[in-house]
TORGU-893836 format. One record per residue (C-alpha): x, y, z. Coordinates in steps of 0.1 Angstrom, whole numbers. Example, Ala and Ser with C-alpha at 12.3 -4.5 7.8 and 13.67 -1.06 7.14 Angstrom:
<atoms>
+-------+-------+-------+
!  east ! north !    up !
+-------+-------+-------+
!   123 !   -45 !    78 !
!   137 !   -11 !    71 !
+-------+-------+-------+
</atoms>
This chain:
<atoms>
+-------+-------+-------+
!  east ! north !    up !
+-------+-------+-------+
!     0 !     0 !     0 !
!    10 !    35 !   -12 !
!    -1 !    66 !    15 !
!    -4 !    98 !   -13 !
!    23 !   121 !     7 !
!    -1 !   152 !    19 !
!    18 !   179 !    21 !
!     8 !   203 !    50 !
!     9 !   239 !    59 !
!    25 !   249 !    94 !
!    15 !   279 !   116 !
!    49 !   294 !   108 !
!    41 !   295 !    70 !
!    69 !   266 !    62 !
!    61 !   234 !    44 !
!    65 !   202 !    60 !
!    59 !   166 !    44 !
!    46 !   145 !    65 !
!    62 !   112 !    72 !
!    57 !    83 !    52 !
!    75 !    51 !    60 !
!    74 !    15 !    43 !
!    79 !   -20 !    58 !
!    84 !   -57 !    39 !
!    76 !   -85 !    64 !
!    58 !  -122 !    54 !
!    56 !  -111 !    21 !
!    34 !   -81 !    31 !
!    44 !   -43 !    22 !
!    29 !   -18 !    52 !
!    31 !    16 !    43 !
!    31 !    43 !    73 !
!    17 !    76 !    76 !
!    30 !    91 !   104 !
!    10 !   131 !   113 !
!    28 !   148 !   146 !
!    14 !   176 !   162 !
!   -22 !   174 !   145 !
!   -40 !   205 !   146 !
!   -79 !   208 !   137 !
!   -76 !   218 !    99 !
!   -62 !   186 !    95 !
!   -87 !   163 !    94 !
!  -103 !   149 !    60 !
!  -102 !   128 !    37 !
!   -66 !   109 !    29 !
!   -63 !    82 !     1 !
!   -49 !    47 !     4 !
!   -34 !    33 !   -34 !
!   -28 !    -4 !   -42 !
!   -20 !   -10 !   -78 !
!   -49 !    -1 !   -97 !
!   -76 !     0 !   -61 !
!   -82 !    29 !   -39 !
!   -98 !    39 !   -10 !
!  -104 !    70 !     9 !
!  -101 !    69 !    51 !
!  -115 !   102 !    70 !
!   -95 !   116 !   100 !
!  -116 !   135 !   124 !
!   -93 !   155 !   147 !
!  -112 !   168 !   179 !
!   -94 !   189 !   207 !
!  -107 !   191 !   246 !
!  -112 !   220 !   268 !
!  -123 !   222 !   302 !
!  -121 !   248 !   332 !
!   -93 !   249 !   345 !
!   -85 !   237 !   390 !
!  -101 !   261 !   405 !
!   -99 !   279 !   443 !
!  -130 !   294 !   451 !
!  -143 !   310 !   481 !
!  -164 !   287 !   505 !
!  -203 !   291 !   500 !
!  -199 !   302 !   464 !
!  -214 !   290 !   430 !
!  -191 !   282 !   404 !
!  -197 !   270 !   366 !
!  -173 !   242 !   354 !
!  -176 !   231 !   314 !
!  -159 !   206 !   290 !
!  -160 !   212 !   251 !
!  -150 !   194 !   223 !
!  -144 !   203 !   193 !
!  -146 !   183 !   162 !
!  -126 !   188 !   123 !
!  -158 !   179 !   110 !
!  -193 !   171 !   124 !
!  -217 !   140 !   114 !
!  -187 !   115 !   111 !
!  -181 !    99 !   144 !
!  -203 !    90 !   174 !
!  -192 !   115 !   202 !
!  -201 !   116 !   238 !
!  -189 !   139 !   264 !
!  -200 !   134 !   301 !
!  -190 !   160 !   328 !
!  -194 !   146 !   365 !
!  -223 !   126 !   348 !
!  -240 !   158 !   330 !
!  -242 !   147 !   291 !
!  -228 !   171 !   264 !
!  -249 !   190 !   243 !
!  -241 !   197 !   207 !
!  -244 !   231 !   197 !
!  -250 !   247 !   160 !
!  -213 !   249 !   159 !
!  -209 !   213 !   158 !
!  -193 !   215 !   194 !
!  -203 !   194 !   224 !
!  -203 !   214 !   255 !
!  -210 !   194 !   291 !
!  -219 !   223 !   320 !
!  -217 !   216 !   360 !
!  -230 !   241 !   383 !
!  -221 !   239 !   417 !
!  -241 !   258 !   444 !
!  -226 !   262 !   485 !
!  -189 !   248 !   476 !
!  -176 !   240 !   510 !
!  -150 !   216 !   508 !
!  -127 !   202 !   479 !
!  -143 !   188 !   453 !
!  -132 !   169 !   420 !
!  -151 !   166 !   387 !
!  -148 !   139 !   361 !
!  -150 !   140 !   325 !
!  -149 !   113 !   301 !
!  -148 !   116 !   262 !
!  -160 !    84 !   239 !
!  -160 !    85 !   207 !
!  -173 !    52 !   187 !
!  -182 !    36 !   218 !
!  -147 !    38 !   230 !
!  -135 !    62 !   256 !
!  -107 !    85 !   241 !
!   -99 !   108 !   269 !
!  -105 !   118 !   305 !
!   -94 !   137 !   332 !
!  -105 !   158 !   361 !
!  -114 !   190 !   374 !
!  -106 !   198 !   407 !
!  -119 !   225 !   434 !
!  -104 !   239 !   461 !
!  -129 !   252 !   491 !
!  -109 !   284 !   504 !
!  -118 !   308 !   534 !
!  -103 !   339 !   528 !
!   -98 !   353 !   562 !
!  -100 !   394 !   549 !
!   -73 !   386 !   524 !
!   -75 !   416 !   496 !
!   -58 !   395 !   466 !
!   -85 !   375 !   438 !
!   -88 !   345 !   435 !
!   -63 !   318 !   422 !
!   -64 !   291 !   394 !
!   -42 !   263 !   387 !
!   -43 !   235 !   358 !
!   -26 !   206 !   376 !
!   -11 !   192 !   406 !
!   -25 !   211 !   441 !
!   -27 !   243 !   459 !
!   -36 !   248 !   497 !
!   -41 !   280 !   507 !
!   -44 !   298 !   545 !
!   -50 !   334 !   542 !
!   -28 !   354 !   524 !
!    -4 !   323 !   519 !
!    -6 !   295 !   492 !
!    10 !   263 !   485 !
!    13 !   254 !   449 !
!    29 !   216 !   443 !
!    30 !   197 !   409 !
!    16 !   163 !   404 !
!    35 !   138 !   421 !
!    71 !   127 !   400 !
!    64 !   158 !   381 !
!    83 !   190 !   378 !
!    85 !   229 !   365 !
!   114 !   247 !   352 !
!   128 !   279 !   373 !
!   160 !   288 !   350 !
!   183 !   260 !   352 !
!   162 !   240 !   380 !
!   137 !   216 !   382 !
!   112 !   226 !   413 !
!    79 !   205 !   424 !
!    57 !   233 !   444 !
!    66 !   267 !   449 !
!    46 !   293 !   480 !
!    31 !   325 !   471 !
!    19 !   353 !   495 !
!    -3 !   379 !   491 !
!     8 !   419 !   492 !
!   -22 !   434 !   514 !
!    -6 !   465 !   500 !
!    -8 !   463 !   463 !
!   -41 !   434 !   467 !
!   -17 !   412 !   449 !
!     1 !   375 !   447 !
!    39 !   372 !   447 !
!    40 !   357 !   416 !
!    21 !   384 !   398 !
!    43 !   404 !   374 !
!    35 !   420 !   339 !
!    38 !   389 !   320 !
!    19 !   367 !   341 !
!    -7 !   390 !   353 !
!   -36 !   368 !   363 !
!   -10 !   348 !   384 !
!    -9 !   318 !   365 !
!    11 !   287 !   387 !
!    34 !   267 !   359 !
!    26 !   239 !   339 !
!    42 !   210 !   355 !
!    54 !   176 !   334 !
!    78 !   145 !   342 !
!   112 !   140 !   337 !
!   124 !   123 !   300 !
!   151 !   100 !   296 !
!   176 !   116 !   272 !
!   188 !   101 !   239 !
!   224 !   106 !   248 !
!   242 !   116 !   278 !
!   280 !   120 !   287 !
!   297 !   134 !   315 !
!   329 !   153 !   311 !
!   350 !   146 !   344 !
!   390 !   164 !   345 !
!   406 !   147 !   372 !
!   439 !   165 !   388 !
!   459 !   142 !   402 !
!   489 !   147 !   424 !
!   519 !   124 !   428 !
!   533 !   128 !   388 !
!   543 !   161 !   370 !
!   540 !   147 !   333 !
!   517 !   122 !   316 !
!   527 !    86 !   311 !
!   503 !    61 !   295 !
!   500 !    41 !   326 !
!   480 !    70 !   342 !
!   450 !    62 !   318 !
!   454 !    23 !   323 !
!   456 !    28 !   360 !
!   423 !    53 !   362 !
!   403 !    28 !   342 !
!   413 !    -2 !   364 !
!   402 !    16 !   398 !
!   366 !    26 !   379 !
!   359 !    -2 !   371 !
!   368 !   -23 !   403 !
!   358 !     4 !   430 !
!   332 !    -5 !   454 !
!   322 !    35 !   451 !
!   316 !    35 !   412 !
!   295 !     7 !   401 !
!   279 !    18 !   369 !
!   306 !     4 !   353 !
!   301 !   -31 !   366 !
!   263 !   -31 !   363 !
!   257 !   -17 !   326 !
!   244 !    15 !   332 !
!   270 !    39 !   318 !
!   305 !    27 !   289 !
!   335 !    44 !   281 !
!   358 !    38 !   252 !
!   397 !    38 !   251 !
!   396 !    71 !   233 !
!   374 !    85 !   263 !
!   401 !    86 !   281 !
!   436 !   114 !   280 !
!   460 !   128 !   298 !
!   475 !   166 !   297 !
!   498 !   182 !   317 !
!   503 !   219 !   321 !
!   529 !   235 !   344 !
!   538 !   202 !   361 !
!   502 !   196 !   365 !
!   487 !   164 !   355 !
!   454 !   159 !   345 !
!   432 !   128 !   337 !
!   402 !   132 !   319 !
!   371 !   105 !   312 !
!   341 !   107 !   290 !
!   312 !    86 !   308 !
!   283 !    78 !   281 !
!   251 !    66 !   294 !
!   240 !    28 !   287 !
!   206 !    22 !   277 !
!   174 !    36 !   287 !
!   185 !    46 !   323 !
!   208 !    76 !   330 !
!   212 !    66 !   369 !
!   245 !    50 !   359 !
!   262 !    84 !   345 !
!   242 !   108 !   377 !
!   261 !    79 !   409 !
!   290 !    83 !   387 !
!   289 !   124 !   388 !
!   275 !   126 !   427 !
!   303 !   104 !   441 !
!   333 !   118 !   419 !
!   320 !   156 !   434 !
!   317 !   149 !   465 !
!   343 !   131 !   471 !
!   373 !   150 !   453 !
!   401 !   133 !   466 !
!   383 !    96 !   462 !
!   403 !    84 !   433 !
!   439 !    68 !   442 !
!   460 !    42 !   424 !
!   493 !    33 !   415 !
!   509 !    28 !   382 !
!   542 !    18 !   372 !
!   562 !    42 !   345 !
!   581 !    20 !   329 !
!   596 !   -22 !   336 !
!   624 !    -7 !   352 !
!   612 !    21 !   377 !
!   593 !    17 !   407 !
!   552 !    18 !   415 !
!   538 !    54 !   417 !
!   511 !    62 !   436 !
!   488 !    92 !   427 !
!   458 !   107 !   444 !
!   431 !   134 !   431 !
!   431 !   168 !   441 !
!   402 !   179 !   428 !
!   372 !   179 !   401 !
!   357 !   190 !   378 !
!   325 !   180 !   355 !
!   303 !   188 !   322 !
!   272 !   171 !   310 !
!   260 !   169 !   268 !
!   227 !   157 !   270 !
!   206 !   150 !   234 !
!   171 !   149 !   244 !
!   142 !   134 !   229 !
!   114 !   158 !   202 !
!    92 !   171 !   224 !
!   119 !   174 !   256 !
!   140 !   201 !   267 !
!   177 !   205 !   285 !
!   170 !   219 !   325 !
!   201 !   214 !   341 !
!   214 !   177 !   342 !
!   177 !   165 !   331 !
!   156 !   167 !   301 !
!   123 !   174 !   310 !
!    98 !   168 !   285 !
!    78 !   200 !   272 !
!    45 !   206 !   292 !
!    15 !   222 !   281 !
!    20 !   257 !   268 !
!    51 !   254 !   256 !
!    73 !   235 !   223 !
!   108 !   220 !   223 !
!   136 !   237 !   201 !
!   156 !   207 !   194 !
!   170 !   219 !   226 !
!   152 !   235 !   254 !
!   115 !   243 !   261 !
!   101 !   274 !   252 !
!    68 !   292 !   257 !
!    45 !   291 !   234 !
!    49 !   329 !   224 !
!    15 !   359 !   226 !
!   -10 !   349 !   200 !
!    -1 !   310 !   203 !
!   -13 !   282 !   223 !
!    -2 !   242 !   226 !
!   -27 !   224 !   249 !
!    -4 !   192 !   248 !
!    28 !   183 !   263 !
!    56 !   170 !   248 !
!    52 !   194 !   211 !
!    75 !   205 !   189 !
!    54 !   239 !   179 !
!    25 !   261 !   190 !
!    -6 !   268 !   172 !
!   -16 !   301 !   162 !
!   -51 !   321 !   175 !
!   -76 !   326 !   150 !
!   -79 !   358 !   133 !
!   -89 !   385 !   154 !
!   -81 !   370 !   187 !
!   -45 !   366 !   207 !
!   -36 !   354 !   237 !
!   -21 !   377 !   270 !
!     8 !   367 !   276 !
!    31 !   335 !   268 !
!    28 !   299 !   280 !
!   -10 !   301 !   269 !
!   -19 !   258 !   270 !
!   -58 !   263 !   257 !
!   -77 !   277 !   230 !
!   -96 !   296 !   253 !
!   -71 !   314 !   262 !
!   -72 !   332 !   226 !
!   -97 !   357 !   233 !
!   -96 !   399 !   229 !
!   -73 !   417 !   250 !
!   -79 !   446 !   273 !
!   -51 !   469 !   289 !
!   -58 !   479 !   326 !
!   -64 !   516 !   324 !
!   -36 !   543 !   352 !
!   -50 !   559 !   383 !
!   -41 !   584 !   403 !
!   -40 !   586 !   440 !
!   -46 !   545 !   442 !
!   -38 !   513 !   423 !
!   -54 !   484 !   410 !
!   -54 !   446 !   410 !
!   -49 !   435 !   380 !
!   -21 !   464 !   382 !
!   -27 !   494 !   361 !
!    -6 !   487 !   324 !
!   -14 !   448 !   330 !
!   -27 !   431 !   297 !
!   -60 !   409 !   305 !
!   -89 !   390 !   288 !
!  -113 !   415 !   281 !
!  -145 !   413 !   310 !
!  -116 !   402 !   338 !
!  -128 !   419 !   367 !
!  -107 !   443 !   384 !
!  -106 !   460 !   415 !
!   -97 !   498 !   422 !
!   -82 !   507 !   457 !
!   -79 !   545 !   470 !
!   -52 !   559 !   486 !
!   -61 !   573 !   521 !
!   -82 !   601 !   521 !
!   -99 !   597 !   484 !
!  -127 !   570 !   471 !
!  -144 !   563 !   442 !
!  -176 !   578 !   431 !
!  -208 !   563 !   453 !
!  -221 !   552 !   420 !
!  -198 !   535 !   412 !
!  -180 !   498 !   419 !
!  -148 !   488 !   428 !
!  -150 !   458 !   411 !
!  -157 !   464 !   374 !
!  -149 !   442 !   339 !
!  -118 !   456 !   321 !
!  -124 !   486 !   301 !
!  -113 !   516 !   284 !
!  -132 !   535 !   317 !
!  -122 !   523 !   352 !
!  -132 !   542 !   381 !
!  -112 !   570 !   397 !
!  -100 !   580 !   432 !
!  -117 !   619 !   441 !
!  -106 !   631 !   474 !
!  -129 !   632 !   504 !
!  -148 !   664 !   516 !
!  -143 !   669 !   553 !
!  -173 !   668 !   576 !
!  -179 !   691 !   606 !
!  -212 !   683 !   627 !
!  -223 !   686 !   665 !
!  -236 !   666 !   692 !
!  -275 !   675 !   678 !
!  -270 !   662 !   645 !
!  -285 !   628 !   632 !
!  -250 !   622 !   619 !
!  -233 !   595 !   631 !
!  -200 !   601 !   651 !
!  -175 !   580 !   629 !
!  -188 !   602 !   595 !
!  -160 !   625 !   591 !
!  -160 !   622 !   551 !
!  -181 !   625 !   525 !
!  -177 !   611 !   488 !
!  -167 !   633 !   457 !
!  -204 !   642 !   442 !
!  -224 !   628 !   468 !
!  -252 !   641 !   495 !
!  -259 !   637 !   532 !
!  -292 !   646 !   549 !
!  -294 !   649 !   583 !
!  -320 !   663 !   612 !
!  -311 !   684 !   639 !
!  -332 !   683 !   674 !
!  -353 !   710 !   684 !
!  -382 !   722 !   711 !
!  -409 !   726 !   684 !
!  -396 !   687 !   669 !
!  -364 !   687 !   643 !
!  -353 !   704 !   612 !
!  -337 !   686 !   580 !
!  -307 !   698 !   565 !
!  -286 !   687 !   534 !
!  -248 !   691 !   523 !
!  -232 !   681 !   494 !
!  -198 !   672 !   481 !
!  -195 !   692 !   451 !
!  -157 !   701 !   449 !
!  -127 !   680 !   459 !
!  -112 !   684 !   498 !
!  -141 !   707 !   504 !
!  -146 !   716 !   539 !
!  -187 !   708 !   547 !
!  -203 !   723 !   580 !
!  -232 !   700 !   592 !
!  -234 !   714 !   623 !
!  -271 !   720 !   638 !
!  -279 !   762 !   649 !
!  -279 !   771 !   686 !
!  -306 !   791 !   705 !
!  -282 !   824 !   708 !
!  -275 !   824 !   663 !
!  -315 !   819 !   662 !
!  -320 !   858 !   680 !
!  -290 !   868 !   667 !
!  -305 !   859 !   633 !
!  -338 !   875 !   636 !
!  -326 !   905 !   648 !
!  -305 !   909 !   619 !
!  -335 !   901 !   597 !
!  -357 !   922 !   617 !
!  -333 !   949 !   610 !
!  -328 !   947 !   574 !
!  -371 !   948 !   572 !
!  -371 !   980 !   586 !
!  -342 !   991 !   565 !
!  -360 !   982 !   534 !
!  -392 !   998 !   543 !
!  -377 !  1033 !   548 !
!  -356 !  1033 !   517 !
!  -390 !  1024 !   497 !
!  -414 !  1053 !   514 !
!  -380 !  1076 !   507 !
!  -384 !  1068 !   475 !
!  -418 !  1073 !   472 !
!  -429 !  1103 !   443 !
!  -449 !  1134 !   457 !
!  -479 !  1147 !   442 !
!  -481 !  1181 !   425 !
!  -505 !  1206 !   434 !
!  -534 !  1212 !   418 !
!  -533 !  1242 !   394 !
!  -553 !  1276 !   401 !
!  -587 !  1281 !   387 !
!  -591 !  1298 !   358 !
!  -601 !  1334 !   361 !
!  -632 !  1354 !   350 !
!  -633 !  1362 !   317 !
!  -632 !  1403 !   327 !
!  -600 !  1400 !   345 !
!  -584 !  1379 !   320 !
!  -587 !  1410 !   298 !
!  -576 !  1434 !   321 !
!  -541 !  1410 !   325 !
!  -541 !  1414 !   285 !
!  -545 !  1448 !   289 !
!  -517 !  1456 !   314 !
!  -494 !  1430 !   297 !
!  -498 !  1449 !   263 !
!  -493 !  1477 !   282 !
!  -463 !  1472 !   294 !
!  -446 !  1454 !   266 !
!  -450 !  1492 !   247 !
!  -430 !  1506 !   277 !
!  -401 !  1484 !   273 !
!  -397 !  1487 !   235 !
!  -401 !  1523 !   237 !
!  -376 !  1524 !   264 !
!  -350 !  1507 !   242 !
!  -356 !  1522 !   212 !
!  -357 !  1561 !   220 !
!  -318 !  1580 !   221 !
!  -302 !  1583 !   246 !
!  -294 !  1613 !   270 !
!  -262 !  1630 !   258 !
!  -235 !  1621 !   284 !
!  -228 !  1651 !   310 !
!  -201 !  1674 !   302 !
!  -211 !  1674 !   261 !
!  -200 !  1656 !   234 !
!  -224 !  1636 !   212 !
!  -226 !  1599 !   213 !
!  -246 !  1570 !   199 !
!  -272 !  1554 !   211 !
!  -273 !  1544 !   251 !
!  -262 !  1505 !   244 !
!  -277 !  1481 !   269 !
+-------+-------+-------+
</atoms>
């Protein structure tokens, strides 16, 4: 049989052919097709060729989801889900059972199992169970942690595997057991986080894991190849001799101390072994291989040479005519080359194979980089978030986590948990925190979903009252934009009052009037009546008076008379010459 070589595009936009193998056994040809790292668009139809026959197999691909370990506060509700999700719908038989609740198939295709858990007061786990053609597939479980919070400020934690036990504002995070995570060149089981009551946040919280993600844990891989480097110094000699080598083979491999020799779990060859001196300094050097599937050999070997430098002594005789020497190490030194298997990475002295969110180099692990997830362990690449969507950070292990972003908007005069700059799924809640003196608006919530608009910190008006008030005695503040009413206690019953907080670090008197600044008060507005009332009659008009009666109609013309009268007068006056001016001479007329 012939497989038809289907080429297929990677996420990185190279070409890979996938790997087609042949076998002749019993006069049978088996031909291999061989797909690693399968994503979804993968699935269909491939084609099987013998001579002048063919047939046509379908691959349906399906990936799994659930919600991840969760803590959760005792007494709440929490959701958990499984979903599957196929290359193509209406091949297969699929069933999908969540803590006994049956999947649904959505219009999507996907089958999506839902548990809702009400009062969660003590650890819980939930099983799921995938089957496909009457065969179960997959399975795995979701676990709960029940955690009292005793006041602590920090959210919530998740974790995908392995444990955490939590007591206040300290957790305990520990892999699976014969599991491990890396931590730069180390290989560490559990790790303890504490919260910051200052910031609300976990230790482990930092700009590229911002939701406090614990690490993915896996198990250690044997390697392909492994050799130890040792350089011996040795002390007795001051040149090299070809004896040395003879001599330091003969005590490895008869010393009660190094046994892998003896019991096939590490080799050397007679080139693995040399001699150099420098400055009357002689040093041996060996090249331990590991034998087999097992690399305890080749670690005994390293552990008992280190710590115990001067552990290797043995005598050697330079030529047939000198005497025995005896020489005795100094001191040590030691390298490892380690070829690990695909899907495995280099930590240390140990290859650790590649855990969820993350691929293998052909050297180390790395983490799946933003944009790109790998729900499996053990990969060689990382697939890439649909269009549209990307992922916040690196190390993302789920389709879910490819999702739309939100950034975690600045604040002044508090902080925030997700911190402010922090890169989150869009609708993570977050929680604002005021400085000291300052609070958020009273309409609004500390705890919102990421957005463009988070709340802000206003600074308190100050609140001045007195013993009569209906305020209470611990309200010293009032919020930015918001109202108090309050009553104060008189003879005739009680009065309301109101104050508002209209300007930031406003000073606010809600202090209730005495009897003395009630008389004091009315005689002031007793005072400004009267006031008023004399400036209005001051400016009151007068009338006129009335104008004389008109007189008879015989006196009216003796007025006419006289005034004609004495009109002639005057222009006669004016108009006759004048005098002439006493002692003679003429002049003009008398000018007026």
């Amino acid at each position: 049989k012939q497989w038809n070589q289907r080429r297929v595009r990677e996420s990185n936009g190279s070409n890979a052919v996938s790997g087609v193998s042949s076998t002749f056994a019993s006069n049978n040809v088996t031909s291999t097709l061989k797909l690693s790292s399968l994503k979804l668009s993968e699935g269909g139809n491939y084609s099987c060729e013998k001579q002048d026959m063919s047939s046509t197999w379908q691959l349906v691909v399906y990936s799994v989801a659930c919600s991840s370990n969760q803590l959760v506060l005792t007494g709440s509700t929490i959701e958990v889900s499984c979903k599957v999700t196929l290359s193509q719908t209406g091949v297969v038989v699929v069933d999908l059972t969540l803590d006994g609740v049956k999947g649904v198939t959505g219009d999507d295709g996907t089958i999506t199992a839902t548990q809702t858990l009400k009062d969660v007061q003590m650890d819980d786990s939930l099983a799921w169970n995938l089957v496909i053609q009457g065969k179960t597939v997959k399975s795995g479980m979701v676990d709960i942690s029940a955690y009292n919070s005793s006041g602590s400020t920090c959210p919530l934690l998740s974790f995908t595997s392995g444990s955490l036990e939590c007591d206040g504002d300290s957790c305990s995070y520990s892999c699976p057991a014969n599991q491990y995570y890396q931590s730069g060149n180390n290989l560490l089981s559990s790790m303890n986080v504490t919260c910051n009551s200052a910031t609300s946040q976990w230790s482990h919280v930092s700009s590229s894991n911002p939701m406090g993600d614990f690490p993915s844990c896996s198990a250690i891989s044997v390697a392909k190849s492994r050799k130890l480097n040792a350089d011996i110094t040795m002390s007795g000699a001051s040149s090299c001799n070809d004896g040395m080598k003879g001599g330091l083979v003969t005590f490895f491999t008869t010393s009660s101390d190094y046994t892998c020799f003896t019991d096939n779990t590490c080799k050397y060859t007679v080139s693995d072994v040399t001699c150099s001196d420098v400055n009357s300094v002689v040093v041996l050097s060996i090249v331990v291989h590991q034998k087999g599937s097992s690399s305890d050999g080749v670690v005994s070997f390293e552990s008992q040479l280190t710590s115990n430098p001067t552990s290797v002594q043995f005598d050697y005789t330079p030529s047939r005519k000198r005497s025995t020497v005896s020489l005795t190490s100094t001191g040590t030194s030691s390298s490892y080359e380690l070829e690990c298997e695909d899907g495995s990475g280099q930590v240390g002295k140990e290859c650790l194979t590649c855990p969820s969110g993350s691929y293998s180099d052909g050297e180390v692990c790395q983490k799946c980089a933003v944009g790109y997830y790998q729900p499996n362990e053990g990969s060689t690449e990382c697939t890439q978030c649909s269009s549209g969507l990307t992922t916040i950070t690196t190390g993302s292990d789920s389709i879910t986590d490819c999702t739309v972003t939100c950034e975690v908007a600045a604040i002044s005069n508090g902080y925030r948990s997700p911190a402010s700059g922090y890169t989150v799924q869009t609708g993570t809640s977050v929680t604002t925190f005021c400085s000291s003196g300052y609070s958020i608006l009273a309409t609004d919530s500390n705890s919102q979903a990421c957005s463009s608009s988070q709340p802000s910190c206003y600074q308190y008006c100050s609140v001045t009252k007195s013993d009569k008030s209906s305020i209470s005695s611990e309200t010293n503040t009032l919020a930015f934009k918001s109202s108090l009413d309050y009553t104060c206690s008189e003879k005739e019953g009680s009065t309301t009052y109101s104050i508002m907080c209209s300007s930031e670090g406003e000073a606010l008197d809600a202090s209730c009037p005495t009897m003395l600044w009630i008389f004091v008060g009315c005689g002031i507005a007793a005072f400004v009546i009267i006031i008023i009332i004399i400036i209005l009659i001051a400016r009151r008009p007068r009338h006129k008076p009335p104008p004389p009666p008109m007189p008879e109609a015989g006196v009216m013309d003796m007025v006419t008379d006289t005034f004609e009268s004495f009109s002639h007068s005057i222009r006669r006056t004016f108009n006759s010459p004048s005098p002439p001016p006493r002692g003679g001479g003429g002049g003009g007329p008398r000018r007026i």
